[in-house]
N, C-alpha and C positions, 0 to 999 in steps of 0.2 A: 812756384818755389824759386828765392835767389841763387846765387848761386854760392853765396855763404854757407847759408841752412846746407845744403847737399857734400858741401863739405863736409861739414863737419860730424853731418851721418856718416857717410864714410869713416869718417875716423873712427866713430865709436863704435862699424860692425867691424871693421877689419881687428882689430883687439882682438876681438872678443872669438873670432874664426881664428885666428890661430892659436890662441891661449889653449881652448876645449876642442882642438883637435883628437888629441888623445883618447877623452872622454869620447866623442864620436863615433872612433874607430870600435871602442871596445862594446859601445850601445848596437854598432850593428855585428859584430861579432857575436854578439849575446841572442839577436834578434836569427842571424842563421844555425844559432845551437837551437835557438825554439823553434826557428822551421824544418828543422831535421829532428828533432822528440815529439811523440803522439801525445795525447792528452789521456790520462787514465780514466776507467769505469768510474772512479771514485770524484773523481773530476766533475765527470760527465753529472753525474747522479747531483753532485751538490749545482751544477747549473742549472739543471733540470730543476729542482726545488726548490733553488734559489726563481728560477723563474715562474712556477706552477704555484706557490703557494700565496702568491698574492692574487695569482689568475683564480682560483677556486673561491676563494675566500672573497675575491670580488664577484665570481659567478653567482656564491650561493647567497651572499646579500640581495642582488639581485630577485633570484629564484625564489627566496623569501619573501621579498619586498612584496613580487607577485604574487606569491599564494595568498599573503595576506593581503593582497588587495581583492584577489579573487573571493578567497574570504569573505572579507567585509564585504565584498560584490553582491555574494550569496546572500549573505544576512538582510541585507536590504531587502533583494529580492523576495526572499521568504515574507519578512517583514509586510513589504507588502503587498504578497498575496495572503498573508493571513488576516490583513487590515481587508483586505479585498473579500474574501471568504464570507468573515464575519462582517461586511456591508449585505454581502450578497444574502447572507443567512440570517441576518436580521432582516433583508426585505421579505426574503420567503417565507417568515415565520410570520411579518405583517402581513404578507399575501395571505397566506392557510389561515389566516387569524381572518382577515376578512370574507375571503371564499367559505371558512365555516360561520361563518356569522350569517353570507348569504343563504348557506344552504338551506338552515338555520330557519330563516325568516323566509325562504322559499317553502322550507316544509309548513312553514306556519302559517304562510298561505295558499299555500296549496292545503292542507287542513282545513282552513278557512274558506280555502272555494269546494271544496269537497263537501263542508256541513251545510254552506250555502248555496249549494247545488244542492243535496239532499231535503237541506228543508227549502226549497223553493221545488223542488220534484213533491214532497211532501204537501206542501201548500197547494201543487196541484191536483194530488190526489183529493186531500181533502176539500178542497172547490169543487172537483168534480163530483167526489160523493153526494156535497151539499146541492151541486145543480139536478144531482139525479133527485136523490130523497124531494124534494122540492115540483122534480118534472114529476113524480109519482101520485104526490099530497093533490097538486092542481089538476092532474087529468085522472090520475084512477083507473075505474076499468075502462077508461074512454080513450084511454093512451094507444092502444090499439087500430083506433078508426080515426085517429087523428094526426092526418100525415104530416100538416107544419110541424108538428111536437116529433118524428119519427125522424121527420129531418133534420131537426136540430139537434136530437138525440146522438142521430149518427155522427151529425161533424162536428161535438162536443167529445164523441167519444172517440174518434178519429184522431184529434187534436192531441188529449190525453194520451193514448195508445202509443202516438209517434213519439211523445218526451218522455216517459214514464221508463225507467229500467224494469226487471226483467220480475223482483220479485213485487215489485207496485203494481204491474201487468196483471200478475196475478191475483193480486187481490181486486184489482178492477175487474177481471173476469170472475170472478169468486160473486162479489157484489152485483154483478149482472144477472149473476146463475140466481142467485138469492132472492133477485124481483123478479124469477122469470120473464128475465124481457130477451134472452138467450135460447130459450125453451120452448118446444109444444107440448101438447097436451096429448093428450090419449083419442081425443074427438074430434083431429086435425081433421082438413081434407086433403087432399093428394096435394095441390097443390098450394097450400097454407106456408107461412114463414112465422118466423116469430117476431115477435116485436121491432128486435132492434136488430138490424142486417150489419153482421159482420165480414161480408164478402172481401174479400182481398184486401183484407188489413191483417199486415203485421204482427204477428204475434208469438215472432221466435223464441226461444229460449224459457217461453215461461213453463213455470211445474203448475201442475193441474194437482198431481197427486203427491208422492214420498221423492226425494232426491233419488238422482241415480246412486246415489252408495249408500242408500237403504240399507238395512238389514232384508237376510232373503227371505225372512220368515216372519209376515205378519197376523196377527190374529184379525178377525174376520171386522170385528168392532172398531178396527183401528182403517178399518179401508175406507175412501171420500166417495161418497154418493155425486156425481152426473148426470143423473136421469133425465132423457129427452135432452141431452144438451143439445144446440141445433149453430154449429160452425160449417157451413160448408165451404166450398172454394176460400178458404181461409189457407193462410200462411202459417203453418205449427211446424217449421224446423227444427228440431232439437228439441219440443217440445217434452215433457215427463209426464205422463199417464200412468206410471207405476203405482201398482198400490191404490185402483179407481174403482168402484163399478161406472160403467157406461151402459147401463140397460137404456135402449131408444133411442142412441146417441147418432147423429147422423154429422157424416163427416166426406161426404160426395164430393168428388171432384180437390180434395183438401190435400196442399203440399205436407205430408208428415216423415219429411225425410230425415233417415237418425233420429226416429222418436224414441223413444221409450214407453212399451204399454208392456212391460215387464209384469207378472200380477195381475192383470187384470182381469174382473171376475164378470161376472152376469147371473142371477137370477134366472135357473131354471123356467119356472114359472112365471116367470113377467108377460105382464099384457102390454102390447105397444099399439099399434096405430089403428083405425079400422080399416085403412085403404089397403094396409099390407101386415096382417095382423103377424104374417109370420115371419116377420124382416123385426130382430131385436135391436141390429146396429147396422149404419149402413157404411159402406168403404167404397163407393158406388165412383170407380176411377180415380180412386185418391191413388197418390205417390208414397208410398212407401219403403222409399227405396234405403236400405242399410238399414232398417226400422228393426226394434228389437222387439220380440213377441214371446220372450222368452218365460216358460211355465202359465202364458194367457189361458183364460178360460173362457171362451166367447157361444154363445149358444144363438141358432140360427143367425149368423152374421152375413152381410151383401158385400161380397169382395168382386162384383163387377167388373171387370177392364180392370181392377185395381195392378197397380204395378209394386213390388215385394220383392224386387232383384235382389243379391247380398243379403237379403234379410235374416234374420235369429230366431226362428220360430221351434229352438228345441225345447221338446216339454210342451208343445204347442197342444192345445185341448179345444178342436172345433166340433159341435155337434149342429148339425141340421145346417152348415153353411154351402155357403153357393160361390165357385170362383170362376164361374163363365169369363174364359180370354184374360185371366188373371197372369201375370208373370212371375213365377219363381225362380226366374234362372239363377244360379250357383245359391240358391237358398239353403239354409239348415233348416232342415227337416228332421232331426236326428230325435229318435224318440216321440215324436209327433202321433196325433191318433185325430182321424176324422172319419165321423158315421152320422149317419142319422138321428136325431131326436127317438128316443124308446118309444113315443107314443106316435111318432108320425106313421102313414102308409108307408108301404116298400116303393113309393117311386124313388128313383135312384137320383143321389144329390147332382146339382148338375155344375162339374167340370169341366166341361166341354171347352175344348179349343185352350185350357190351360199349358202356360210353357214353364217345363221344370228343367230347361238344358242344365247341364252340370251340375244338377241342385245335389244333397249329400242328404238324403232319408234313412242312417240304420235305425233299424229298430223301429221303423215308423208303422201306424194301423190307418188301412183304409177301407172302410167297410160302406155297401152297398153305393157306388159313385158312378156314373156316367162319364169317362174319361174321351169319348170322341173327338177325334180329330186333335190330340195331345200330344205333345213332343217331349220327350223321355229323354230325350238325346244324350249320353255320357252320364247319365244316374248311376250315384253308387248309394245302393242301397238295398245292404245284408240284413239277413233276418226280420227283413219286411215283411210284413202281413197284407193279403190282399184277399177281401173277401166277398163275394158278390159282387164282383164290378164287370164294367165294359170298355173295351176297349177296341173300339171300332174305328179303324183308319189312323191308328195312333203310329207315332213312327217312335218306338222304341232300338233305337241304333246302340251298341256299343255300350247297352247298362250291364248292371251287376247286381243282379239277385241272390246272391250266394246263400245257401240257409236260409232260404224265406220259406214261408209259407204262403200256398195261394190256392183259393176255394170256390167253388161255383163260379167261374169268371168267365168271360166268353175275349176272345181275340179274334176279329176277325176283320180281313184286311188288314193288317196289322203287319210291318214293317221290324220284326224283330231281330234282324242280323247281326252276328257276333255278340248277340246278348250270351249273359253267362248266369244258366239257371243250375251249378252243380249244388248239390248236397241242398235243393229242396225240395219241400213235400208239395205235388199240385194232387189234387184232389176234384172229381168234376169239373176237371179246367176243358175246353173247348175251342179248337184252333183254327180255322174258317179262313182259307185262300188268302193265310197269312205268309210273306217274307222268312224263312228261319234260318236261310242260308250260315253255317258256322256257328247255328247255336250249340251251346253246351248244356248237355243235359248228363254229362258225368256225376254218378254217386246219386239222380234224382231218385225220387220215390213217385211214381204216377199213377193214381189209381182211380179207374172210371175215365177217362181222360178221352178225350175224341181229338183226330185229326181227319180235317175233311180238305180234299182239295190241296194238299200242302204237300212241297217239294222237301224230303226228309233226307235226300244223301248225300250232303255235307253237316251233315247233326253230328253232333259227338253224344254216344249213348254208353260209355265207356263206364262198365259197372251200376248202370243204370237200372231199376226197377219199375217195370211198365207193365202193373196188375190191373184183369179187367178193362182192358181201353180198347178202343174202336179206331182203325185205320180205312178211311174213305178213300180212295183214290187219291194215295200219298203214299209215293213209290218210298221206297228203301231198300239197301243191300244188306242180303243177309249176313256178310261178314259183320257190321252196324248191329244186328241183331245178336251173334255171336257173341259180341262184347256186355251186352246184356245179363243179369245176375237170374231175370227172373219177367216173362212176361204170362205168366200163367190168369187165365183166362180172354188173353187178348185176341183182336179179333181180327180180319186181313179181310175186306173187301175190296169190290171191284176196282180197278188199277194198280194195285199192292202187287206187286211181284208173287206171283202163285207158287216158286218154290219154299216163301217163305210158309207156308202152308204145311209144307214138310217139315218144318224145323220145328213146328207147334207138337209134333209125335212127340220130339223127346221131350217135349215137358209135361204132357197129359198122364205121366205116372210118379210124377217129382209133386215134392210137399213141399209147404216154405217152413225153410228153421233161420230165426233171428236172432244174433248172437250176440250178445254184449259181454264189453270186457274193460273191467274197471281197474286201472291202474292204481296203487297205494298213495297214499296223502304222506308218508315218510320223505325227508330230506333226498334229493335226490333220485327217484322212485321214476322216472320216467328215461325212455330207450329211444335210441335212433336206429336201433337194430330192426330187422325185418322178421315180423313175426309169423309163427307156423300153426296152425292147427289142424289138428285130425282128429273125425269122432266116428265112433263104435259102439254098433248097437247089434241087438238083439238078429235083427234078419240085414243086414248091411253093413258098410263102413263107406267113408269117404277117403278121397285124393288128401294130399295136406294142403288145406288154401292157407294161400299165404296174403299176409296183409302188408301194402307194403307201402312209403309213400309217393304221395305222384309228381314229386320234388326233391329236391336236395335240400330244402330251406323248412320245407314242412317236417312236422313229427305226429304220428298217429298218437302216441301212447304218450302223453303228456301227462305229467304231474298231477294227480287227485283226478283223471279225466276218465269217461267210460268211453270207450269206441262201440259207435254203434253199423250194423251190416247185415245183410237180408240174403240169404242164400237160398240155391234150390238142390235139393239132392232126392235120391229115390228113399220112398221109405226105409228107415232105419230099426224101425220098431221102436221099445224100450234101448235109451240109451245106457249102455253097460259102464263106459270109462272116454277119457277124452285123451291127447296128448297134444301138450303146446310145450312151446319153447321157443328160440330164436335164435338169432344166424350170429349174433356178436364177436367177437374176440378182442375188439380193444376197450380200455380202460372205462368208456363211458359209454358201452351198454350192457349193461347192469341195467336190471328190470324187477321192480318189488312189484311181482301180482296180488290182486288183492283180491278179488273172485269172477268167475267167468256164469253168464246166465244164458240157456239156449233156449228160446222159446220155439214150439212145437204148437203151432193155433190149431191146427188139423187137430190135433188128440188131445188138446184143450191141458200142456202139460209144460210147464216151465223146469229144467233141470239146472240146479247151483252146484257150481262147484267152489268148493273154497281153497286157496292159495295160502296166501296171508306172509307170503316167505319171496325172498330173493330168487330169478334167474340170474346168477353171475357167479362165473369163473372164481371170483378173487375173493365171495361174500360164503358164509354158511360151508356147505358140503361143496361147491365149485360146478355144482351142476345148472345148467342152461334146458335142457328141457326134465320132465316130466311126467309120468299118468298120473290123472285126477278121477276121480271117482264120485258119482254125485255126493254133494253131501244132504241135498233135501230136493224133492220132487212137489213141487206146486202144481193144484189143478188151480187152472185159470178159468174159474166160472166166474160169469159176468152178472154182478151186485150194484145193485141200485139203492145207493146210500144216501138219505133225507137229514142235510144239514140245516140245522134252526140255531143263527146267529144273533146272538140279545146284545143290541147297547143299551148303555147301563144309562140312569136317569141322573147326570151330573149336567150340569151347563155346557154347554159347547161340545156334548160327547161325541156326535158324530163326528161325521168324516164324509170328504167327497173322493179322498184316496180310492186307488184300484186295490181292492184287497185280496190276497192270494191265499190258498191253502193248501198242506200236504198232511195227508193222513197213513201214519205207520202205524200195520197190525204184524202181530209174528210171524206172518208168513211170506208178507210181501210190504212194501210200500208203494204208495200213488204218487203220479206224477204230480208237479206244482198245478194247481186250476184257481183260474182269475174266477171270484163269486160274484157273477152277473145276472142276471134277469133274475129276480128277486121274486116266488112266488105269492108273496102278501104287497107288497109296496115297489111302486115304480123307481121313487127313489131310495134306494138301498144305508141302510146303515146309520139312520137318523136318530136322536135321542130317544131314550125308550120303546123300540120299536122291535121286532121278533122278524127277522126277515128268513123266509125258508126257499133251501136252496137246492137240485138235485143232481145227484153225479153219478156216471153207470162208468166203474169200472170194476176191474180183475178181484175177485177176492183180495181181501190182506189177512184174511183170519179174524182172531180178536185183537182188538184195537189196543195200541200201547198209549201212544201220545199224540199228537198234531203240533205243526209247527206252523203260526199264523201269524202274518204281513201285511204291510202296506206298502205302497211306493211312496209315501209321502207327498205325492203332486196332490194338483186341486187345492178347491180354495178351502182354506182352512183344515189341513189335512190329520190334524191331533184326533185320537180317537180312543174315546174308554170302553173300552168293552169288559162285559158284566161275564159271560159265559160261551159256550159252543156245546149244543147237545147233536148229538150222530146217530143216526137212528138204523142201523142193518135191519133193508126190510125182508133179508131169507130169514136170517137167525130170529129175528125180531127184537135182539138185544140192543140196549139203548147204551150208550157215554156218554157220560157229560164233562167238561172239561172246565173246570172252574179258573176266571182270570182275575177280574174285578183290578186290574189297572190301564192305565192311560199304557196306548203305542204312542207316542209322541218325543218329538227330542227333545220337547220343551218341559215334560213330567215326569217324575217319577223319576227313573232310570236312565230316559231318554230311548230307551229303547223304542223303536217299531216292529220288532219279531221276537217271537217268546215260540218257545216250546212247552205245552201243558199236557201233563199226563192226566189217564184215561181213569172216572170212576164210572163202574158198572150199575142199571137199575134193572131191572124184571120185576120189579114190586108193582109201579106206581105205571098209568097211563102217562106220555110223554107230556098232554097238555097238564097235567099236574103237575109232574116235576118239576116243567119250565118255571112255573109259579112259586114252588114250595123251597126247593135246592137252594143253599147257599152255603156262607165258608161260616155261618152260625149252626147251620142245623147239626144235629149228631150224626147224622149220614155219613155227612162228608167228612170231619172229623173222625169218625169209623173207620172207615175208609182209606183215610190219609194213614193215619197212624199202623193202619195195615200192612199198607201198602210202597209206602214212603220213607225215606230217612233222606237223614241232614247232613253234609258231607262236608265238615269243617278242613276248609283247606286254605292250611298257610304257606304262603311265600316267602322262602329269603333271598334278598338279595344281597348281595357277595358288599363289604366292607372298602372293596379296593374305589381307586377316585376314578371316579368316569363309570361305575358298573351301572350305576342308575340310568331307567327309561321312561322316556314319554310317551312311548308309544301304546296302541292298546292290544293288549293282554289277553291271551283267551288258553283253553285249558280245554281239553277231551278226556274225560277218566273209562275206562277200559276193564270190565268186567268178561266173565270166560262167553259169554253169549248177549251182552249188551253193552252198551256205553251211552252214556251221558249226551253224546252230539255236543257240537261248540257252545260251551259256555266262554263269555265274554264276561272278565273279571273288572267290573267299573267300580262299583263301592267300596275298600275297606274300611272292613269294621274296625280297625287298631286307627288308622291314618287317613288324614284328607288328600292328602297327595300321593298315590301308591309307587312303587317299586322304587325309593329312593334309595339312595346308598346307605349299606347295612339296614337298612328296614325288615321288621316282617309282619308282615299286611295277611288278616283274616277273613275270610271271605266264606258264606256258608250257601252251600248249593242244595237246595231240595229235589230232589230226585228219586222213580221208582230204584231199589235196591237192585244193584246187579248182579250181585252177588257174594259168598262169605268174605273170601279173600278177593283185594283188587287184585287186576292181571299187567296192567302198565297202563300210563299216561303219554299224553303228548300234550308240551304246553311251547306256547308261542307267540309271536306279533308281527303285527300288521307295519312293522318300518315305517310305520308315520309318524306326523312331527319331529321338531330338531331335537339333536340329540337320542337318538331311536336305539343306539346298540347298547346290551343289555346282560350282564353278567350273574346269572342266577348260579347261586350255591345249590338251592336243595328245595326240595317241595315237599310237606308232612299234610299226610289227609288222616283225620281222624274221624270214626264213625261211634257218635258215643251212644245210638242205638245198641251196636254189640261192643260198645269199652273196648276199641280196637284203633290202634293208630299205624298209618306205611309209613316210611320214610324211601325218598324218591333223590337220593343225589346226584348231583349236576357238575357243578364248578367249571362249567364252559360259557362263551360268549354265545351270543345268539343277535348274528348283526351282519351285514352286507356290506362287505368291502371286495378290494382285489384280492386278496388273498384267502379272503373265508366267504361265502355266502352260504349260511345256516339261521333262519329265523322259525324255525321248529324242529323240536328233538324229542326223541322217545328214550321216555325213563322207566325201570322196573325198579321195584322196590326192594332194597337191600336189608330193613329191619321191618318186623311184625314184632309191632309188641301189645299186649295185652294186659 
């Protein structure tokens, strides 16, 4: 800058500084009045606002701008995932569209390899059959001695066998059986084959005879003939046999593991081979292990070395067979029955060296068997039957006979320890420097009985009866004896401890009294309380024996059950009165007696006493004991009754069923008796046939009715029977008891047991009657109409939802000195379906008249099938013999839950009208 310019600035600030001095002074004057005054709230607030509200306002633009970016962020997003979704769900949809297309077209060839495997299995059947028919046409009967042909046989039918399934198997066995080329003949020689050798080929799975889920019940017509079939060393696992005969069938050395011969029957009379005429089928070391034999019926059959571990032989029916070194271990045997052939000698079948470890036999029959050298070992098997056998060197360890029966048997060497024979009857049994160490013979009945050589004093004889038996040099303690009810006539030879010698005094003036005590069939009617009795007679009385049980878990006096027991006491004479009772005081023992019977064999006298009423505290009068006074005195004289059993002339009438029978007269009834040995026909009960029968027991008086059964086993077990005539051959009075229907499930009724009342003849010789009687002649019409009425009884069932039952129905009517016995109510005459809700179902009983007025009822069921509880209103019996109707009201359930169990009630009749 010159120094002009600098001038003349100068001039023009100095002006202007002094002119607005003034002004100066008062702007800073002004500026220290503002730095000494504060600025107000009001101040503050509009800076504040003045500052914040462009700040917010530009915040929430902001804050906006983003949401709605986030926003649109999202949308996109969405967008496309839902583009994405429905990419993805349309390929899935193409996917499952073509995965079902393939499956589709897989099942359609797979269908199409399945027809085309079928008919190419087809095709070979059918080749094969053509190559057979063909090997048949060109050799003929030369097929036999021509072994190129046998050769090619075999590995044509080898070839087949291996691709064939299971039911084509079988028809190429079928077609084999049919040319017998499978087959011998009856004029084999021992060591003959048949045609075509099926040795150790394949043949699992196939059925021979009915499916395993057959029905259990086929008619005899419907069973497949095998005769002579001849598979040995063959392969039959799983194979089916049910529903066959196999007469002559030889199956040696053959895998038949898990078979099924369910059914399977044999021909009594079949003739088989001449080398071994009495071999019907042979099992000669086959495998049958889990194999079922369930209901078979095999006669003379060769179970050799056969193995039968696990196997199902309940309902098993062998006669005349042989299981030499056979294996049954943990088999069922349950109901089983093996005896000889009726026409063979008494040589004894032979079992020898058989192993039944752990096998389970209740209720099984073995009659006249050679068990030698047999191991028994862990056998449970109650109410076994053993009759004429041997058992020599047999090691019976740890079984359980409990309630068996065992008859002429010999044991000897015999290894029986901790066996447990309580509450059986042996009878001629014989014990031979046997093992008994721990056996139990508690509650036994032993009569005739010998122990020779055998160490007896760890035996338990606790309440034991041992009448008539023989002790050989078999010590025992007489305390052992003490515990004894009853050894009267037995006998103590050399080595037998000689004071029990002494102990025989006090029985040499004791009689035996057997007492039975039948507890009531009423709801409830059975005790845990410990029962007392004492009896009085004429020249004596006795202690109170008490009966009591030998557990905590056991109960003597069970529900509808008689207790049976064998005492000794001094003679009593005529018995005057009894007293029983019992020990109870809490709520459930309560005891309904229902009659007490004391039999007296010495004076040939049975005394009844009749109950019919409550022991309990809280029931009737509150009393728990008693005196009874006979109400009837029975001689038991022993009658030999001739039963002649008529099947009727229908098709199919017989039966190979076990048929039972019991015969009630007014004074007594007989026990049940199986009708065996047939005194006209070996085989019993065949169409039209009179088979006569004979039975020795206790008088019954005159005869009322008979009540007659079957088991229904055996092959074809339906059976019609025409009549039963009873012949008393003291009195010489004849009954006849008119049936003329099928026992069968399958006719009629279904029934297999009927009760038929008694008509009398004196007129006619019995062979005439047999001939002339029937339900046409006026006789029996006579007769009936005498003696019989019709007892129209209806049932209501109660209206409410749910009263109705499926189960079956039965009914007792209750006259002052007879009743009806179980009627089972199956047919009404109103309805095909009985005791529906609100129904009332007619039903009409013929029966001898029990008398004017009924006395009560008891009607009931068996809780089977679903839906079983049962809500009955009322029962009305009308008797329009005397134009008399009861009425029996109810209106309670009668059904087994937690809170009620009552499936029978007793009703008395609240209206008589006339």
């Amino acid at each position: 800058m010159n120094s002009s310019s600098t001038e003349a600035l100068s001039q023009a600030i100095i002006p202007i500084t002094i002119n607005d001095q003034d002004l100066v002074t008062k702007i800073n004057q002004q500026e220290n009045v503002m730095r000494r005054r504060r600025p107000t709230c009001f101040e503050w607030t509009q800076l504040i606002a003045t500052i914040s509200i462009p700040l917010v306002i530009a915040i929430y633009t902001i804050v906006e701008n983003h949401s709605s970016a986030s926003i649109a962020d999202n949308n996109r997003r969405k967008d496309n995932d839902i583009a994405n979704i429905s990419r993805i769900s349309e390929r899935e949809i193409a996917q499952s569209y073509r995965l079902n297309e393939l499956a589709i077209a897989e099942k359609s060839r797979e269908k199409d390899r399945i027809l085309a495997t079928d008919q190419q299995l087809e095709n070979i059947l059918v080749g094969y059959q053509d190559f057979l028919a063909k090997l048949i046409l060109d050799n003929g009967l030369t097929l036999n001695r021509s072994l190129e042909a046998k050769v090619v046989a075999r590995f044509k039918t080898l070839t087949a066998l291996n691709q064939l399934d299971a039911r084509r198997k079988s028809i190429l066995i079928r077609s084999l059986y049919d040319a017998k080329l499978i087959t011998l003949h009856q004029y084999v020689k021992s060591n003959d084959r048949a045609v075509l050798d099926l040795r150790q080929l394949d043949i699992t799975d196939v059925i021979f005879g009915s499916s395993r889920n057959s029905p259990a019940q086929h008619q005899r017509q419907q069973y497949i003939d095998w005769d002579y079939l001849w598979l040995p060393e063959s392969i039959l696992i799983n194979a089916s046999f049910r529903y066959t005969r196999l007469n002559c069938a030889t199956f040696s050395h053959t895998i038949l593991d898990s078979g099924d011969l369910s059914f399977t029957a044999h021909h009594r009379t079949f003739s088989c081979f001449n080398h071994f005429p009495n071999n019907s089928i042979n099992f000669d070391s086959a495998s049958l292990v889990n194999a079922t034999l369930y209901n078979a019926y095999l006669v003379s059959a060769n179970f050799f070395f056969a193995n039968l571990t696990f196997a199902n032989m309940r309902l098993f029916l062998c006669e005349g067979c042989i299981f030499w070194k056979a294996k049954l271990i943990k088999a069922d045997l349950t109901s089983s029955k093996f005896s000889i052939l009726s026409q063979q000698n008494t040589l004894h079948l032979n079992f020898r060296e058989i192993s039944l470890r752990e096998a389970v036999a209740h209720s099984a029959t073995f009659e006249i068997i050679d068990f030698e050298k047999s191991d028994w070992s862990n056998v449970q098997a109650s109410k076994i039957i053993i009759n004429n056998c041997i058992f020599f060197k047999a090691i019976m360890v740890n079984c359980s006979f409990v309630n068996s029966s065992i008859q002429h048997s010999i044991f000897e060497n015999a290894i029986l320890n901790k066996t447990d024979l309580s509450y059986a009857k042996l009878q001629n049994v014989t014990f031979i420097n046997s093992d008994m160490r721990y056996t139990n013979f508690s509650f036994i009945k032993c009569t005739y009985c010998r122990f020779i050589n055998v160490t007896l004093q760890d035996i338990i004889l606790k309440n034991a009866s041992l009448q008539y038996s023989d002790f050989y040099n078999s010590p025992i303690n007489i305390s052992q004896l003490e515990e004894t009810i009853s050894i009267v006539g037995t006998r103590f030879f050399n080595g037998t401890v000689q004071l029990n010698l002494g102990t025989l005094e006090e029985h040499l003036n004791k009689i035996t009294y057997n007492i039975r005590i039948k507890t009531g069939e009423i709801f409830q009617s059975e005790t845990d309380a410990d029962v007392y009795l004492k009896i009085l007679g004429e020249n004596n009385y006795t202690n109170f024996v008490r009966f009591k049980s030998t557990d905590q878990k056991s109960m003597i006096f069970k529900h509808g059950s008689i207790h049976y027991s064998t005492y000794e006491f001094n003679d009593l004479g005529k018995i005057k009165y009894i007293i029983i009772g019992h020990n109870g005081n809490n709520s459930e023992s309560g005891w309904f007696l229902d009659w007490i019977e004391i039999d007296v064999p010495l004076h040939e006298e049975i005394y009844r006493f009749v109950c019919n009423r409550w022991l309990d505290k809280n029931k009737d009068d509150g009393k728990v004991e008693l005196e009874l006074i006979p109400s009837k005195v029975i001689k038991t004289t022993i009658i030999l009754y001739q039963i002649t059993v008529i099947t009727g002339n229908k098709i199919a009438a017989g039966t190979d069923a076990d048929v039972f029978l019991i015969i009630y007269g007014e004074d007594n009834q007989s026990d049940e008796h199986q009708l065996i040995h047939s005194k006209t026909y070996k085989n019993s009960f065949e169409q039209n046939q009179e088979d006569v029968f004979e039975i020795k027991i206790l008088t019954l008086g005159k005869l009322k009715k008979i009540r007659i059964r079957h088991d229904n086993s055996g092959l074809g077990p339906g059976w019609y029977l025409d009549r039963i005539l009873i012949h008393d051959t003291k009195t010489d009075q004849r009954y006849h008891f008119i049936c003329e229907k099928w026992l069968s499930i399958d006719e009629d009724d279904r029934m297999i047991s009927y009760e038929i009342f008694a008509l009398q003849s004196k007129e006619y010789p019995l062979s005439v009657v047999t001939k002339t009687i029937s339900r046409s002649s006026i006789d029996y019409y006579t007769q009936m109409k005498t003696i019989s009425n019709t007892y129209k009884v209806y049932v209501v069932t109660s209206g409410d939802i749910g009263s109705g039952t499926n189960a079956n129905v039965y009914i007792i009517i209750f006259g002052e000195y007879n009743n009806t016995g179980k009627v089972h109510l199956l047919k009404s005459k109103t309805h095909q379906d009985p005791f529906e809700r609100g129904q009332t179902d007619l039903f009409e009983i013929a029966h001898i008249d029990i008398v004017l007025y009924l006395f009560n009822l008891r009607i009931g069921h068996d809780n089977s099938a679903f839906q079983s509880d049962w809500l009955l209103e009322r029962v009305e019996i009308s008797r329009p013999k005397f134009d008399q109707k009861s009425i029996f009201s109810c209106g309670k359930w009668l059904r087994k839950t937690k809170d009620q169990y009552q499936l029978e009630i007793e009703l008395f009749p609240n209206i008589y009208s006339n």
